[in-house]
Wavefront OBJ file of the C-alpha trace (Angstrom):
o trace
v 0.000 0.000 0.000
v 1.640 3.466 -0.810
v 0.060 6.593 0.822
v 0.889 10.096 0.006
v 0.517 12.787 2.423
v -0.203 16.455 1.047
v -1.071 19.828 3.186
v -3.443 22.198 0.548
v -3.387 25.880 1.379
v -5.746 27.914 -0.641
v -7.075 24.511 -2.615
v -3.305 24.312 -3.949
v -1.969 20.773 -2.604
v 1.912 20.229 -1.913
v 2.932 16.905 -1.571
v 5.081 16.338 2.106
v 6.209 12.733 1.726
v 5.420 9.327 -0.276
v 5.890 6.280 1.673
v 4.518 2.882 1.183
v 4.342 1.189 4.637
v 1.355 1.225 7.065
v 3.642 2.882 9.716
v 4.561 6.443 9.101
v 8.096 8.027 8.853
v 8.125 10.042 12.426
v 8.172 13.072 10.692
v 5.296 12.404 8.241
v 3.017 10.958 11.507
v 3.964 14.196 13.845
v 2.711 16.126 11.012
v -0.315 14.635 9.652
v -1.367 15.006 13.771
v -0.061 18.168 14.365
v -2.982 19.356 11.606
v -5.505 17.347 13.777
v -4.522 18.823 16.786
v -4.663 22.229 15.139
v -8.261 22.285 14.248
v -7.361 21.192 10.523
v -9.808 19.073 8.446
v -8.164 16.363 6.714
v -9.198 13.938 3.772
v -8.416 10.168 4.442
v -9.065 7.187 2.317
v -11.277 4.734 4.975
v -12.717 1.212 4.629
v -15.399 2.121 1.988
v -14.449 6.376 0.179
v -12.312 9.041 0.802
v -13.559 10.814 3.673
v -13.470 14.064 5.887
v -12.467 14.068 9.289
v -11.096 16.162 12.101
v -10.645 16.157 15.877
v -13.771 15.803 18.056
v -13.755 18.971 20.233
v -11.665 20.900 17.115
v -12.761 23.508 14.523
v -12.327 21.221 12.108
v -15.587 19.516 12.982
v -17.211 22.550 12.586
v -15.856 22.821 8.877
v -17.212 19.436 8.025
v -20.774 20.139 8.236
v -19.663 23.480 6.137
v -17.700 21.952 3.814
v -20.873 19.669 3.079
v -23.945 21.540 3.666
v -24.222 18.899 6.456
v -27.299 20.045 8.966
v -26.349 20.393 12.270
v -29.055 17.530 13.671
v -27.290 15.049 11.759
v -24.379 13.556 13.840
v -20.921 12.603 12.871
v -19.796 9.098 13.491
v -16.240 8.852 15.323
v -13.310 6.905 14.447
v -11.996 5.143 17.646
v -8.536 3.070 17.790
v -9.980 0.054 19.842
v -11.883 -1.194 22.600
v -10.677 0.630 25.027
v -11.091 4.298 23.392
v -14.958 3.181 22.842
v -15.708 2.083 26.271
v -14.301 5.311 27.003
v -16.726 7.171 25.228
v -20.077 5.375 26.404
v -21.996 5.086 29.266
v -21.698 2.211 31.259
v -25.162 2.034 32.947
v -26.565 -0.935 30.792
v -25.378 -4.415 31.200
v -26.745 -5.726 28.017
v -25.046 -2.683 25.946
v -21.941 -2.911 27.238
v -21.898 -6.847 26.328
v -23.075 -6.707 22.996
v -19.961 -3.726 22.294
v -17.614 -6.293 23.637
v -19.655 -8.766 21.565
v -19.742 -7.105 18.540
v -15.806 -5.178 18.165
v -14.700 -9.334 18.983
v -16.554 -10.001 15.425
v -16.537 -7.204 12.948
v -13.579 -4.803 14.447
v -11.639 -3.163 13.023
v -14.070 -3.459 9.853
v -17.001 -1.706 8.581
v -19.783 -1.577 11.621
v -20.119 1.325 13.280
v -22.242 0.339 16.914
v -24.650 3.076 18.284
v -23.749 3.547 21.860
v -25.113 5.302 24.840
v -23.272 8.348 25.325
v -21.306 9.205 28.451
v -22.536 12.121 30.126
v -19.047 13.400 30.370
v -18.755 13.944 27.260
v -18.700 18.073 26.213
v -17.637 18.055 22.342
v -20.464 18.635 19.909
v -20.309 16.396 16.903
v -24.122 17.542 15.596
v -27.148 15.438 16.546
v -28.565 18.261 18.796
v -27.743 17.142 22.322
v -28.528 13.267 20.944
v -27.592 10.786 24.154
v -25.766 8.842 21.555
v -22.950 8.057 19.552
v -21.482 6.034 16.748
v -18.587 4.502 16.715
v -16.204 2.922 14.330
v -12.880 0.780 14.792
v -11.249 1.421 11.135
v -9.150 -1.442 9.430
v -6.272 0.602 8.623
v -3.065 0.346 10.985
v -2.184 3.679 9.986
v -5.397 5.635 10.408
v -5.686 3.256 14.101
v -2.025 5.136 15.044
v -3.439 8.787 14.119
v -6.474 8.297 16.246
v -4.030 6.160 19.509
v -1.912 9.655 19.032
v -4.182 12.580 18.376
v -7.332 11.182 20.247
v -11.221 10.300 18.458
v -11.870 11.293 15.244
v -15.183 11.866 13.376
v -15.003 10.982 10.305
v -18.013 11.231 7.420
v -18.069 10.438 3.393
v -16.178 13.340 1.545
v -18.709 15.084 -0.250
v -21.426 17.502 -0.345
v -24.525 16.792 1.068
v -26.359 14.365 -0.495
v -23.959 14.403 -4.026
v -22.201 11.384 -4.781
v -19.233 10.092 -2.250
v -15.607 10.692 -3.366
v -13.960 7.639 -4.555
v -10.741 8.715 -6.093
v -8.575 11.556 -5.586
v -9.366 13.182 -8.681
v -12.362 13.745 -7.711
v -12.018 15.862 -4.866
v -10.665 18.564 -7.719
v -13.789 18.415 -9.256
v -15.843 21.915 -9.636
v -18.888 20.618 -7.173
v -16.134 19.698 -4.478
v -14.552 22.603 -4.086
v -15.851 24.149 -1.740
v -14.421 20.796 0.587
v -10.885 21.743 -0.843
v -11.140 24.842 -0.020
v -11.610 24.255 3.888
v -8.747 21.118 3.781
v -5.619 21.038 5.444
v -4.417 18.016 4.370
v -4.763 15.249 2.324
v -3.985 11.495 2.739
v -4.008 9.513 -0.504
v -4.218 5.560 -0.933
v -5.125 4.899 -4.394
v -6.916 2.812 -3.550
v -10.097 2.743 -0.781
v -11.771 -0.110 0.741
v -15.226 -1.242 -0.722
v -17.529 1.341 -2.175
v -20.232 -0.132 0.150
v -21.083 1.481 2.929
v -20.219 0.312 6.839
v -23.536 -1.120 8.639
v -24.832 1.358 11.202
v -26.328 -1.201 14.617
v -28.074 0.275 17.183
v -27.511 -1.400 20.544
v -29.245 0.923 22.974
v -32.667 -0.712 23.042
v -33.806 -3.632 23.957
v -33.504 -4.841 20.897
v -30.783 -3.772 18.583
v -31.711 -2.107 15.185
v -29.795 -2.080 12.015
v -30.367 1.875 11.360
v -28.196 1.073 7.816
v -27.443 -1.528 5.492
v -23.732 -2.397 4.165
v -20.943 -4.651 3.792
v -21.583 -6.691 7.174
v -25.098 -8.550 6.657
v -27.798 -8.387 9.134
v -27.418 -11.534 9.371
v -23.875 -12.064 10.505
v -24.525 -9.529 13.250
v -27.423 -11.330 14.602
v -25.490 -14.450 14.535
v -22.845 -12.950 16.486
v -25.069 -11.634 19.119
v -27.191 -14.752 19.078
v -23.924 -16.748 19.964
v -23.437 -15.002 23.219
v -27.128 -15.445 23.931
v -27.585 -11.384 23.343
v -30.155 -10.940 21.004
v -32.550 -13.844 19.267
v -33.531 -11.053 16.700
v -33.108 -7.196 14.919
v -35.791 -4.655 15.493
l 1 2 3 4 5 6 7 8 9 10 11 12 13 14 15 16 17 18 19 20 21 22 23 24 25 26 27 28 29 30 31 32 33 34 35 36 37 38 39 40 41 42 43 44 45 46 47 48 49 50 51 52 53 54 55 56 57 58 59 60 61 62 63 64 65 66 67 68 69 70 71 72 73 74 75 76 77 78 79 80 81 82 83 84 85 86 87 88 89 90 91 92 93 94 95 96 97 98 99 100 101 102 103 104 105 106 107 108 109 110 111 112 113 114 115 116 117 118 119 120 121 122 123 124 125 126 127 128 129 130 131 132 133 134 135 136 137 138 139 140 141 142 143 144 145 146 147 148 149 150 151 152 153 154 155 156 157 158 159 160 161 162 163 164 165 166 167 168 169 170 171 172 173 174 175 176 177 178 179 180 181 182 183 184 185 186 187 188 189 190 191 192 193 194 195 196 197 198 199 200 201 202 203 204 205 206 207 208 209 210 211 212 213 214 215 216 217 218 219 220 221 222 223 224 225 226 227 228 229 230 231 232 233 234 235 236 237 238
């Protein structure tokens, strides 16, 4: 895999470093953090498209619902590096949830699920959803994108492109007149070329009593109910 890591100032982009291992050259990895850390939003290739994503608590989450015309009641799902980063994001209350988490990351993480969690009340970054008690999180399959996240802390992360319009699925595109206005409010720019599957991670609820597939993709319904049927946590989807 060979990734290419670019800052863009004024939509011009000025490649930094080429390197093809998972693991960063120090240099390269202080950098591509130092513009998460700084409120930059930053273009990454993730298990399905390219993608947007910034530091939770950061302005660059604030530039992502710009940059796509994204409204504010519709939350971001966040990038975790494991386990332990989730559990330290939800709240611990429910029994049930917290099993099916631990149930659930043993099957399909990293990969493309992103589990619905209680949120914990500690929590003071906004990440849209209007004061939702929730939160989505996502364990992503690439070593590299896992360091970023161990380093800089949670990341959200959402499909790079406006609104609505077609995701971005090569880098070309992102130069294209409709997607512009993302360059325009980039930092940076981390190219793979080539992304995961263009199919979309499943979104699973596991807050209720049941859980709820809230979005089809490349895990089936099916596998996740066997999963959770295995450990005796579910016998169906709602």
């Amino acid at each position: 895999m060979r990734y290419t890591w670019l800052h863009i100032e004024d939509e011009k982009p000025r490649v930094i470093s080429e390197f093809d291992a998972e693991v960063a050259p120090t240099f390269t990895f202080s950098d591509i953090a130092a513009r998460y850390t700084a409120g930059g939003m930053v273009a990454i290739p993730t298990d399905t498209v390219y993608g947007l994503s910034a530091a939770v608590g950061t302005e660059g989450v604030v530039a992502i619902f710009s940059a796509k015309g994204r409204p504010a009641e519709v939350a971001l799902p966040v990038l975790v590096s494991g386990l332990d980063m989730a559990l330290g994001l939800m709240r611990k209350e429910n029994e049930s949830e917290l099993a099916r988490l631990r149930c659930l990351s043993d099957a399909f993480w990293p990969g493309a699920l992103t589990i619905v969690l209680s949120r914990a009340t500690h929590l003071d970054f906004d990440i849209g959803g209007l004061g939702s008690e929730t939160i989505g999180l996502r364990f992503p399959r690439s070593p590299l994108l896992a360091s970023i996240i161990s380093a800089v802390g949670p990341i959200v992360a959402t499909s790079a492109n406006r609104h609505r319009h077609p995701p971005i699925e090569s880098v070309g595109e992102f130069f294209h007149r409709r997607n512009l206005p993302l360059l325009g409010l980039m930092r940076g720019m981390l190219q793979d070329k080539r992304v995961g599957s263009r199919i979309s991670s499943t979104v699973v609820d596991i807050t209720g009593a049941e859980p709820k597939i809230l979005r089809r993709g490349q895990i089936t319904e099916a596998d996740v109910l066997s999963a959770l049927a295995q450990r005796g946590l579910a016998s169906r989807l709602s």
